[in-house]
Structures are given as C-alpha cells and as structure tokens.
C-alpha distance (Angstrom), angle and dihedral (degrees) to the residues before:
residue distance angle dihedral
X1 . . .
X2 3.94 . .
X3 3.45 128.6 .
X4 3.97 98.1 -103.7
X5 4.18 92.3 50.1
X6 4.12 86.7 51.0
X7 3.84 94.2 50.0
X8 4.24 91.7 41.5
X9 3.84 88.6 44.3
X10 3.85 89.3 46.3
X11 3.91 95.5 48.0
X12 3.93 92.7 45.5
X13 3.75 93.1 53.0
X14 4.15 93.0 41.7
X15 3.83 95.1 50.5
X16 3.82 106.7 41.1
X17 3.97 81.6 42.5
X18 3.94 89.4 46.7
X19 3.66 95.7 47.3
X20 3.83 93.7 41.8
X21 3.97 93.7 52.2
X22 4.28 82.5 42.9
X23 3.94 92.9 58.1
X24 4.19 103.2 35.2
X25 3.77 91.8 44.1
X26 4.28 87.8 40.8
X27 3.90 83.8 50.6
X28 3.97 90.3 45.1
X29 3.77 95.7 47.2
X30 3.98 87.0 42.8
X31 3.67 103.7 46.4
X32 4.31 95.6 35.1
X33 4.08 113.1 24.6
X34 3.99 97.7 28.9
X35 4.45 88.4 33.5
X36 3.82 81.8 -148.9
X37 3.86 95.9 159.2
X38 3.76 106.4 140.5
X39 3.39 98.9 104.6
X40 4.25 97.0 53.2
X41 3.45 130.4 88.0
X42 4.10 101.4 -131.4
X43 3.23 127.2 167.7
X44 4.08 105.9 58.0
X45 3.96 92.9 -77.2
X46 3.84 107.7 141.8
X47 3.78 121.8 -7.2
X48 3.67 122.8 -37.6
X49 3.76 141.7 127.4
X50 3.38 120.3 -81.2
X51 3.61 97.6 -97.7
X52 3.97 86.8 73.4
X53 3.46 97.9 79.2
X54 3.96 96.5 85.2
X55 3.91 137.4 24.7
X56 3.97 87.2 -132.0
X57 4.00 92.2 52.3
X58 3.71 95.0 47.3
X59 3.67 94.5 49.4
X60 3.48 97.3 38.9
X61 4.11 88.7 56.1
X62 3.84 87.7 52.4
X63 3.57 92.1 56.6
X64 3.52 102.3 47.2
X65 4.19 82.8 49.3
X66 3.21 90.2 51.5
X67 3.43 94.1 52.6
X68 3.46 102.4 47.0
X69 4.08 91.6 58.4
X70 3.90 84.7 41.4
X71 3.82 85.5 71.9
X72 3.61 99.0 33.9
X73 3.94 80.9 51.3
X74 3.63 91.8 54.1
X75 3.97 103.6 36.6
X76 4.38 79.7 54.4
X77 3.80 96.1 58.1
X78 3.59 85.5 42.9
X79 3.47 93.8 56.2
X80 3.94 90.6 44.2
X81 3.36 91.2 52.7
X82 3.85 92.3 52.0
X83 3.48 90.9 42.9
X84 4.01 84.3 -132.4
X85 4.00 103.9 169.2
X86 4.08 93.1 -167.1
X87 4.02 96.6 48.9
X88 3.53 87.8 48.3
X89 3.24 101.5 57.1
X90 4.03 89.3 46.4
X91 3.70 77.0 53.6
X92 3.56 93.6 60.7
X93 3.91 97.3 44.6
X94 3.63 96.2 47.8
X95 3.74 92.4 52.7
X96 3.87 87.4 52.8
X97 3.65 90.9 44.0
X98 4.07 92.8 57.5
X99 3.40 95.2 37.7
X100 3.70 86.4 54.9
X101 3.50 91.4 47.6
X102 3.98 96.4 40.9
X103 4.06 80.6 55.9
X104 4.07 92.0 52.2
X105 3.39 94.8 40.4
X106 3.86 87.2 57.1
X107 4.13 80.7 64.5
X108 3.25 101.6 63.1
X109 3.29 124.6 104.0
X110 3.77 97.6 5.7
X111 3.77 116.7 164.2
C-alpha cells in the first residue's frame, strides 16, 4: 500500500473513532455524572430503543460504546505509529463493523 492510502486509511479510522468515543462518552458523562436528564424522553414513552427505558441503561450503553471505539481508537494510532499496513486495515474494518453494529443496535427494540 502507498504512502497516501496508509495516511487516508489512518485518518478515516482515527476520526470517526475519535468522534464516536467524543459523543458516547459526552452522552455517558451527561446523562450519569452531571444527571442532566431533562431534556430525554426515559421511561418507554414514545418510540425509542430499548435502552430508553432507564437513565442507568442509557448511560450504561454509552459507556460500553464508548469504550469499544476507545480501543479501536487506540489499537489505530498504534498501528499508525508502527506504520503496520495489515493492523490498519483490521483497524478500518472493525470500526465499520461497530459502527454498523452501534447503528443496528439503535433498532432494536423500537416501538
């Protein structure tokens, strides 16, 4: 792989990663340390995933989110840093892969 598909490759996977930890771990920090709630509909009024029913639920998803692209985040700039073609490219696909799965997991349990 050239130099210019490594360093597009490597910016792709470090920003959507970046911005996904940013907003689950925002929501996390929101919704459980700061308890600012007022503005979400919990409790299973109106339709929502599952993970709407509770305060605890909802912030508890967001962390374990945010986690997940945490790592990803950190095995990336690893990779970068190694210049390690192959583990990039796992990188990549396992950031697609959760934020695939962060999307369908979003489905569940719609009303």
């Amino acid at each position: 792989m050239n130099r210019w598909k490594f360093w597009i490759i490597g910016l792709l996977t470090i920003l959507i990663n970046g911005l996904l930890v940013f907003i689950n771990l925002g929501e996390f920090y929101k919704t459980r340390i700061l308890k600012s709630t007022e503005n979400y509909n919990f409790g299973g009024e109106g339709p929502g995933p599952y993970y709407y029913r509770t305060v605890e639920l909802y912030s508890t998803i967001n962390l374990i989110w945010g986690l997940l692209f945490l790592l990803t985040l950190l095995f990336a700039t690893w990779t970068i840093l190694k210049r390690k073609n192959r583990s990039l490219f796992f990188a990549f696909g396992l950031t697609l892969f959760l934020l695939l799965t962060m999307f369908i997991h979003g489905q569940i349990g719609l009303n």
